[in-house]
C-alpha positions in Angstrom: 0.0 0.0 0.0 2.4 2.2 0.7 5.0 1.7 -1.9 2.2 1.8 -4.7 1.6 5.4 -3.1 4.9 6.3 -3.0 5.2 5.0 -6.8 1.7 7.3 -7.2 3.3 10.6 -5.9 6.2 10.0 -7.6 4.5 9.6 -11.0 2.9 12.8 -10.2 6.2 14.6 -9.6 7.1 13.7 -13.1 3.8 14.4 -14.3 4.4 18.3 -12.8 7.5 18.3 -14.6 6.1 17.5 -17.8 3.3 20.0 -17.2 5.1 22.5 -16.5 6.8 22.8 -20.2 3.4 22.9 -22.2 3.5 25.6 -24.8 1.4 27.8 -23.2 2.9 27.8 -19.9 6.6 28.4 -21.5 4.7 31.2 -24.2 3.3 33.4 -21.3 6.2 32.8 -19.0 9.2 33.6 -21.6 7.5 37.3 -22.3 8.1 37.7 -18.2 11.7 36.2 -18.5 12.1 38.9 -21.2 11.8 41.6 -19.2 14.5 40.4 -16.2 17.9 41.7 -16.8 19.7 39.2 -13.9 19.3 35.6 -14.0 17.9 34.8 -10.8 15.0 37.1 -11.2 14.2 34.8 -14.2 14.2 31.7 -11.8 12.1 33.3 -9.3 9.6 34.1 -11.9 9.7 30.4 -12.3 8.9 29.4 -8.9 6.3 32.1 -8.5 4.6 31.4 -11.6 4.4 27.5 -9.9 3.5 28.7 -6.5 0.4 30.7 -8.3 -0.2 27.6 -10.4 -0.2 24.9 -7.5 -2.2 27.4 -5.0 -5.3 27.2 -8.0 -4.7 23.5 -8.9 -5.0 22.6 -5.3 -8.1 25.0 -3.9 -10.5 24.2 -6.7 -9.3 20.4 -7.3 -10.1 19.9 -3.5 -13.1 21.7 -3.8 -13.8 19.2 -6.8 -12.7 16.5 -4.9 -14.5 16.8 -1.4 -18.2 18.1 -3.4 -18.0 15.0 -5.9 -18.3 17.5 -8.5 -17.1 18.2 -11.8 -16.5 21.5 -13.9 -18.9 21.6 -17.1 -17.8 21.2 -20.2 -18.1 24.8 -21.6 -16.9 26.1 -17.9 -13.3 24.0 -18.3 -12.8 25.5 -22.3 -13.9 28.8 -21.1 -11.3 28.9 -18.7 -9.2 27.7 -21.3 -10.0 30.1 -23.5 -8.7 32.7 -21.0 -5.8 31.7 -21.1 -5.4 32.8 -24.8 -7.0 36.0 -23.8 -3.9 36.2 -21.1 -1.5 35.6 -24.1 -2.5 37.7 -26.4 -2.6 40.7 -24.2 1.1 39.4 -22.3 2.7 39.5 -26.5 0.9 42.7 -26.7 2.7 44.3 -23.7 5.8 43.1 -24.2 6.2 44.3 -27.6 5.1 48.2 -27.0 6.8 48.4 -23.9 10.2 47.6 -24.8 11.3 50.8 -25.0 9.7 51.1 -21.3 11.3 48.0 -20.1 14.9 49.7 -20.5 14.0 53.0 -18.7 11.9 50.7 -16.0 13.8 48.0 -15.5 14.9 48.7 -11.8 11.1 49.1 -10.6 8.2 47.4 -9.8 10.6 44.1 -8.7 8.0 43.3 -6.3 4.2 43.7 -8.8 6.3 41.5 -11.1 6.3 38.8 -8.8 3.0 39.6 -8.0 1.6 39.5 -11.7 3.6 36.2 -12.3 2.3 34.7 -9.4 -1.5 35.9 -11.1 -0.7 34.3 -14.0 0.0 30.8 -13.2 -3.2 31.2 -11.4 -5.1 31.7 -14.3 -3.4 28.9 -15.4 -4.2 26.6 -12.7 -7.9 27.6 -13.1 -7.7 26.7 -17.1 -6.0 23.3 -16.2 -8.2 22.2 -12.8 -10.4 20.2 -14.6 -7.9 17.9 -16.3 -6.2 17.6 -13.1 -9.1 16.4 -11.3 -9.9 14.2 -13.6 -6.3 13.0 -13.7 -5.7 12.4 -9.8 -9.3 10.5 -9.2 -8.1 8.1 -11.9 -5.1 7.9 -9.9 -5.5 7.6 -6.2 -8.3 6.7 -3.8 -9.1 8.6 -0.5 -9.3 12.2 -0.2 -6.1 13.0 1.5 -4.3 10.7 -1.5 -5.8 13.2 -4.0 -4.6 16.3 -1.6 -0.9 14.7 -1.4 -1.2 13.7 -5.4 -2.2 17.3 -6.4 0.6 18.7 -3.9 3.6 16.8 -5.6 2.2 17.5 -9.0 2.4 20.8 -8.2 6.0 21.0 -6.5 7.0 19.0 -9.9 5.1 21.8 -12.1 6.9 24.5 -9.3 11.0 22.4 -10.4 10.6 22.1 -14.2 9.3 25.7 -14.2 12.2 26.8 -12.3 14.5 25.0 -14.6 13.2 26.3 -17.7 12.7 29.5 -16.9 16.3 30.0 -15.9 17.6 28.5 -19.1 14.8 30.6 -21.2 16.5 34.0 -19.0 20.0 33.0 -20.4 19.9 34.6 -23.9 17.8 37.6 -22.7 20.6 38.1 -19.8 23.7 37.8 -21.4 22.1 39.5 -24.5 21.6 42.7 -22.5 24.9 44.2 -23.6 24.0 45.1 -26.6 20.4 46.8 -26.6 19.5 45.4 -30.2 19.7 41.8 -29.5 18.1 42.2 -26.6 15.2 44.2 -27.8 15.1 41.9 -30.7 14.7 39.1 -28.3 11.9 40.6 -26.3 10.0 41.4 -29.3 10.1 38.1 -30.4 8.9 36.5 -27.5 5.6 39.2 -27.1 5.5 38.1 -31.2 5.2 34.7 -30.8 3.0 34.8 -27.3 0.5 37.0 -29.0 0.2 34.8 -32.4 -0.1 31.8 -30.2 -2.6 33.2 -28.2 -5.0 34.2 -31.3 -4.3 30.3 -32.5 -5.3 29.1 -29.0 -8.4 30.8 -28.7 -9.4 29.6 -32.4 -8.4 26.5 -31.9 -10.9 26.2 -28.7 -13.4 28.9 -29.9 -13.9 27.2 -33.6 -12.3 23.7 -34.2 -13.4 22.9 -30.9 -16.5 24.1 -30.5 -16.1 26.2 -27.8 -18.2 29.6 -29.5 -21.3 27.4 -30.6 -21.3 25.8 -26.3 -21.7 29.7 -25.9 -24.6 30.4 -27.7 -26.6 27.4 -26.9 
């Protein structure tokens, strides 16, 4: 019993690994790590992203969990479909603020954090339902699915941590020479922003997400 739990959790820790690099988790974090001109801001932004992540991931999975509930169809791609929203708007800012970045950059350490931290929570919201889904299939008892959903989300917290300090390598050692650096930031808000519009089509067309609204 309790080595299949302990195999359990750690399948979950890998799991939160693996989560944590999905496109649209690296997309919305990388226009962040744009902005940090010192490498360990990029890790914390990282960890807090995770921390904001885990926080929604546990509250409304538990919430999930104890009422024997589960999140409606068009609720779980709505919530989804904010996260495209988020995108869009993170590319936007990050491409006409780059000019604001450089005269900026030494302020507002501590609503960065803050907005990261937001972030990851509406990222937690758009994945709750999966991960509800995903620990019930997994474990048995209540406080397995608390413990299940808490090393998920210390995995999600570690790879998140890991690749956002790789992602902050180019932007911090580029930031010697302004054009390369402002090249890179543009590029990220480019591709978070295209990605966003793709996501929400993807959801809101292919996948019927517009035609759930209207019904």
């Amino acid at each position: 019993m309790v080595g299949s739990l302990i195999t359990v959790l750690l399948l979950g820790l890998v799991l939160g690994i693996k989560h944590s690099i999905e496109p649209d988790h690296i997309i919305a974090v990388s226009t962040m790590v744009s902005n940090q001109k010192k490498l360990w801001r990029s890790t914390l932004t990282g960890i807090f992203w995770g921390i904001g992540h885990t926080s929604t991931l546990f509250i409304v999975g538990m919430v999930l969990v104890l009422l024997k509930g589960e999140l409606p169809e068009v609720w779980a791609m709505s919530l989804e479909f904010l996260v495209g929203i988020m995108l869009v708007y993170l590319g936007y800012k990050n491409v006409v603020s780059v000019k604001r970045a450089y005269q900026h950059s030494h302020q507002h350490d501590k609503s960065s954090l803050i907005k990261v931290t937001v972030i990851g929570f509406i990222h937690g919201l758009a994945g709750s339902a999966a991960m509800v889904i995903l620990t019930l299939s997994t474990v048995e008892s209540v406080w397995e699915c608390a413990m299940y959903i808490l090393v998920f989300g210390i995995g999600t917290i570690t790879g998140m941590l890991i690749f956002t300090t790789i992602l902050g390598i180019p932007f911090v050692y580029s930031k010697t020479s302004v054009k390369w650096n402002r090249g890179l930031m543009q590029a990220a808000g480019t591709v978070s922003f295209l990605f966003g519009l793709y996501y929400m089509y993807n959801l809101g067309i292919t996948e019927g997400l517009f035609k759930l609204w209207v019904k």
